[in-house]
N, C-alpha and C positions, 0 to 999 in steps of 0.2 A: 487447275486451269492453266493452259500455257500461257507465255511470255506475249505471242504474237497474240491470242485471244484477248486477253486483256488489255494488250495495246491496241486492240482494233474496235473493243469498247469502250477504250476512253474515246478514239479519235470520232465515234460514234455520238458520245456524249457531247465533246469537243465541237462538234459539229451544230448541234442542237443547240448549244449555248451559245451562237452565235445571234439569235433568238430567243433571248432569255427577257427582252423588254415587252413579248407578245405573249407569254406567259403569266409576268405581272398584269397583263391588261385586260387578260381575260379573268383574271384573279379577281381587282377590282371591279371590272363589270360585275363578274357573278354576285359576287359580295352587296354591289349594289342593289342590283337585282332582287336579290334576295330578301333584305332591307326593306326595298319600297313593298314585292311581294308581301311581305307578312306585316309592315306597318299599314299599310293601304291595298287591303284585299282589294277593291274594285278594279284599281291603275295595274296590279299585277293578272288579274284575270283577262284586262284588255291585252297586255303585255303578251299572254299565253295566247291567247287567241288571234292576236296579230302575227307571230311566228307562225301560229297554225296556218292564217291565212296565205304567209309569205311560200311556204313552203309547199303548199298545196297548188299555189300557182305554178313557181316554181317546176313542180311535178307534173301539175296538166300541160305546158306550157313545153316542157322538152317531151313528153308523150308525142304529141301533138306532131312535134320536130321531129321525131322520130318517124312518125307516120308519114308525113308526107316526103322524108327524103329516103323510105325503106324502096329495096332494089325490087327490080321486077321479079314477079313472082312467086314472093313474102306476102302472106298474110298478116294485113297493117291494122284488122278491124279490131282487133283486141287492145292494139295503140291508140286509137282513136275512142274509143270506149272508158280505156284508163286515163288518158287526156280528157275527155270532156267531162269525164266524173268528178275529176279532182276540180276542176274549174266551176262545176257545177255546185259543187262543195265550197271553195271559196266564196261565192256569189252566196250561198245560204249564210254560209260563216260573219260574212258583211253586215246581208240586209238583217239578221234573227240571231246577233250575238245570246240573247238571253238564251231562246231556244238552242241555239248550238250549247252554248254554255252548258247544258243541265242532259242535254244527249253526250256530250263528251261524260261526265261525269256517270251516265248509264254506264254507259259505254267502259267505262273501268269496273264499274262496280260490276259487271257481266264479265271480264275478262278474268276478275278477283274470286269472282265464284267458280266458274270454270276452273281455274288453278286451283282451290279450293278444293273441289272434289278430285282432281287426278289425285292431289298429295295425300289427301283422306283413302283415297285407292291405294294406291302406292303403301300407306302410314300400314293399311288392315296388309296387304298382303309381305310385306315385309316387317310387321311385329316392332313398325321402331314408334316411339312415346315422341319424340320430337317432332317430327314429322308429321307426325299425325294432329298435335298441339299447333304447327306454320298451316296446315288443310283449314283448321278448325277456325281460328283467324282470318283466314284469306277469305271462307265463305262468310263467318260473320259481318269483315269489312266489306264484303261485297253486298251482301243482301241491305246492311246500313243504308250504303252508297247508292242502292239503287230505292229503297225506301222511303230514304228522305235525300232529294238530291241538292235541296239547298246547304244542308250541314256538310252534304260528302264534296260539293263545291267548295267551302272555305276549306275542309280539309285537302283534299285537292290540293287548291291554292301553298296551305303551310307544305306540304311537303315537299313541290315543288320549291317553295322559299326556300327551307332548310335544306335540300338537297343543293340549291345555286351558293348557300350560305357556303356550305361544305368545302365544295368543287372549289369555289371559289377562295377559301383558304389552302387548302393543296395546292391552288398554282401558284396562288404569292410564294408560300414556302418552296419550289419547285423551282418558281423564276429566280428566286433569290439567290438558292443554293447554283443554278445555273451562271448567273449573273459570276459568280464568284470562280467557277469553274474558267468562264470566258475572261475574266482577268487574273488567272493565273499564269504568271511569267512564266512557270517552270513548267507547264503544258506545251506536248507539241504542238504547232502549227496546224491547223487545217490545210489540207492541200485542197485547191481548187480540182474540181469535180472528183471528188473520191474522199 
């Protein structure tokens, strides 16, 4: 690697470490997150489902903007469509948390099967044992999860916990190691904009 590569990845890094307090913070969020997730399944399934909601708005809501500011002669009905879906979705999401709750949770267990038989496909026509053993799994977790959707809800839930556990130790470590970069004396300088 060259001289100038390297130096263009510190000032890269350099850069980012200027930002190393929003990295801790997302660290301890997740961590917390995490936390309440798996100590108090209920407060974390509200948690997931309130994202759900935010985001879905979110998405109907610039669909929507999209639609009504698209130029003449664009076809805007598939904007307005994707907008009121999601909105219409949020609105379910609100009034029938229980019901969304246990459709979300299909809804993986259907995506886990699916996945499930490509890699069992994939496993038989490329002769690998691994592979075939992640199919075999994926459709078991899936048929679980859609079998009994109150059990594949908590689990659900845990993965998501220990998945924000995770992330959320990565970024402490991440912001810290940042943190340290951003107060190293013998680092260059960040130039403004570059």
């Amino acid at each position: 690697m060259s001289h100038a590569m390297v130096a263009g990845r510190f000032a890269e890094v350099r850069a980012l470490a200027q930002g190393w307090w929003l990295f801790l913070l997302r660290g301890v969020v997740g961590i917390l997150f995490g936390l309440v997730a798996l100590l108090l399944p209920g407060i974390g399934l509200a948690l997931i489902l309130g994202f759900l909601a935010a985001f879905l708005t979110i998405d109907g809501v610039s669909s929507i903007t999209q639609a009504v500011r698209g130029g003449a002669g664009r076809s805007r009905t598939w904007l307005w469509v994707d907008g009121i879906a999601s909105l219409a979705a949020t609105v379910a999401l609100l009034l029938l948390p229980a019901v969304s709750a246990v459709l979300l949770v299909v809804m993986v267990g259907a995506w886990s099967l699916v996945v499930g038989v490509m890699r069992l496909v994939l496993a038989f026509r490329s002769g690998s044992i691994m592979l075939g053993l992640l199919g075999a799994l994926a459709v078991l977790v899936g048929a679980w999860m859609i079998v009994s959707p109150g059990l594949g809800l908590l689990a659900l839930i845990w993965v998501v916990a220990a998945q924000a556990i995770i992330a959320g130790a990565l970024f402490l470590a991440l912001g810290w190691r940042l943190r340290r970069v951003a107060h190293d004396p013998h680092g260059p300088e960040v130039q403004p904009g570059g």
